[in-house]
Structures are given as structure tokens and as C-alpha cells.
C-alpha positions in Angstrom: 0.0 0.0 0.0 1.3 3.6 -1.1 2.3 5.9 1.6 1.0 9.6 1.0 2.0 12.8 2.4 0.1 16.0 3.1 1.2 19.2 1.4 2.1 20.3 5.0 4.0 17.4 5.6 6.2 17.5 2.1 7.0 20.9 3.3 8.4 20.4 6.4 10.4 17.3 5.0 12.2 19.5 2.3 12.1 22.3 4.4 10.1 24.8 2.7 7.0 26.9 2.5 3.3 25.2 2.1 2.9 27.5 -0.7 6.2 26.6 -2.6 4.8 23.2 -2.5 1.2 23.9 -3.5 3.0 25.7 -6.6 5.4 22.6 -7.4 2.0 20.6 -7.4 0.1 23.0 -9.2 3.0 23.4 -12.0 3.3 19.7 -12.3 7.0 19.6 -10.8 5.6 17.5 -8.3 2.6 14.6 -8.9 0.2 14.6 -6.1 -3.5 13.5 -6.3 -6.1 15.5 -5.3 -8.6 14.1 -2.4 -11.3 16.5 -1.5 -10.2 19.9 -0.8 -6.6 18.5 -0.4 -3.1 17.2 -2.2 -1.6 13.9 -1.0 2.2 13.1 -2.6 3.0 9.1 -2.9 6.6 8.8 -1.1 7.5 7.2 -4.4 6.5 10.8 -6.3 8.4 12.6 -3.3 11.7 10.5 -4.5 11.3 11.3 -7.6 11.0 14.7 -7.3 13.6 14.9 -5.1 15.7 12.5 -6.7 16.8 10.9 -3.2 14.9 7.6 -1.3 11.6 8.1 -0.4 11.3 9.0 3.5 8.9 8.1 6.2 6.2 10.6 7.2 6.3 12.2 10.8 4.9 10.4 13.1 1.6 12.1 14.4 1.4 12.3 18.0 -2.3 11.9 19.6 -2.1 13.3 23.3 -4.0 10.6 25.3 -7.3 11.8 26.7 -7.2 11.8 30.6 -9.9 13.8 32.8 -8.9 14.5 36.5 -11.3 16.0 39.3 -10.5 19.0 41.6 -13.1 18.7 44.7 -13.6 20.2 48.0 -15.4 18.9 50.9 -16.7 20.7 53.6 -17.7 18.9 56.9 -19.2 20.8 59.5 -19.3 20.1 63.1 -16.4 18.3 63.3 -13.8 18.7 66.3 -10.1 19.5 66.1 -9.3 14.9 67.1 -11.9 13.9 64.2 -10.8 16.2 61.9 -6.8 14.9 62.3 -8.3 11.3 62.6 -10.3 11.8 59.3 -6.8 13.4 57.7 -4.6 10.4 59.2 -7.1 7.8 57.3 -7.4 9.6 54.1 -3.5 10.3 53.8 -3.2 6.3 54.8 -5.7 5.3 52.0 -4.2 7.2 49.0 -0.8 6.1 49.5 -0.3 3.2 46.6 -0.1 3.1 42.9 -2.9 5.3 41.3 -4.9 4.4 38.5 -2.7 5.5 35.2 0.3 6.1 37.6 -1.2 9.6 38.4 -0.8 10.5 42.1 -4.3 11.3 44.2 -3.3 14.7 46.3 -5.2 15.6 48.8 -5.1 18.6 51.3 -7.1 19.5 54.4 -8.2 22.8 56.5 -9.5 22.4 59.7 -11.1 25.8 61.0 -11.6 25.2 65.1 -13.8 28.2 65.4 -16.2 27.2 63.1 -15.3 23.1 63.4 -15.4 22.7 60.2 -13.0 20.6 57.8 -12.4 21.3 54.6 -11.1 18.3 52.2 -9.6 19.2 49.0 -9.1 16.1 46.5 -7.2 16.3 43.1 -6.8 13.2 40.8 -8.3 10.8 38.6 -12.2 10.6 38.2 -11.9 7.1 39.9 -9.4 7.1 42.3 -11.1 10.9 43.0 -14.9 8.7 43.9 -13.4 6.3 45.9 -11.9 8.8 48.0 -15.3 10.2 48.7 -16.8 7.1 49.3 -14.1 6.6 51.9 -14.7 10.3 53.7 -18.3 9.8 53.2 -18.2 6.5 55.3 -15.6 8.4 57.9 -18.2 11.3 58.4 -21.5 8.9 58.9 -18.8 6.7 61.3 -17.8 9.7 63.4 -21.6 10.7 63.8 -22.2 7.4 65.2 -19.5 7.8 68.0 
């Protein structure tokens, strides 16, 4: 099977301008084919053209799709020895390999005055749900102390 280049692709290969190349193609210097809206060059019309061995194309690079979550959670009514209990717990449970590698981080604020604790997840979607599962059955422990 033929490998084709873009217009785009020929010109960063030779090292010169899209337009130089649309002319080349356009003069008939260099035989492309014309699919749509768009020129595609055979590597074997490339070598000709450029009179050396036909080259491979640039790899394209597709990023890999990843979604992380950024959460808070606030508890209220919570004293100064749950809060650190519930912080001791969490910081125990996200230690471990993390789904795609990718650490959970976690951070907490414990306002006395107010006694409230504020939980502040970032990470994966899953490892990010599991972690609130795990606070959510710390919280409905501590009310039943």
C-alpha cells in the first residue's frame, strides 16, 4: 500500500513553505492527487522529485485523553481529634499506585472556630470517587460515635 504525504508534511520534510509546495504541485513539478479539498504526494512521487529515497512521514502524535477531578469537601461540626483522625485515614488510603500512575493529592483545612474541615481532592475521576466514598463513610462513622 502507497504511503502519501500531506502538502504540509512534504514541506516540512524539504524544508520549505506550504505554498512553494502547492506551486510545485500545481505546475506539475511534483505529482500529487487530489482528495477533497486537499493534495496527497505518494513517497515514491516525493523521491522522484527529489531524486533521493523516499522518507517516512512524521509520526503524528495523539495526546492521550485523561480527565482529572478537583473537589472540596466541607464537613461541618467536626472537632479539632476527628478532623486529624479523618486526615490520618485519608492520607493512609491514597498512598499506593494510582490508576494511570497519576498521584491522588489531597489537602485539608481544619477551622476550630467554626469546626469545620475542609477536604480538597485532586486526581483521577476514579481514584477521585473512591476517595469520597471513603470520607463519606468516615463522616457517617464519626456521627455514630
Amino acid at each position: 500500500m502507497p504511503q502519501y504525504y500531506s502538502v504540509e508534511q512534504v514541506a516540512e520534510l524539504l524544508g520549505l513553505h506550504v505554498r512553494t509546495v502547492r506551486g510545485y504541485v500545481r505546475d506539475g513539478r511534483l505529482k500529487a492527487a487530489r482528495i477533497g479539498k486537499q493534495y496527497r504526494i505518494t513517497a515514491e512521487d516525493l523521491a522522484a522529485f527529489t531524486g533521493a529515497p523516499a522518507v517516512p512521514a512524521p509520526a503524528v502524535v495523539v495526546p492521550e485523553l485523561r480527565a482529572e477531578a478537583s473537589t472540596i469537601v466541607q464537613v461541618d461540626g467536626i472537632g479539632t481529634r476527628e478532623a486529624a483522625r479523618l486526615a490520618s485515614t485519608v492520607m493512609a488510603a491514597i498512598s499506593g499506585p494510582r490508576e494511570g500512575g497519576r498521584p491522588l493529592k489531597f489537602q485539608t483545612v481544619h477551622d476550630e472556630e467554626r469546626s469545620t474541615l475542609k477536604v480538597i481532592v485532586f486526581g483521577g475521576l476514579a481514584d477521585t470517587a473512591e476517595l469520597l466514598v471513603l470520607i463519606n463513610a468516615l463522616i457517617r462513622e464519626n456521627r455514630h460515635v
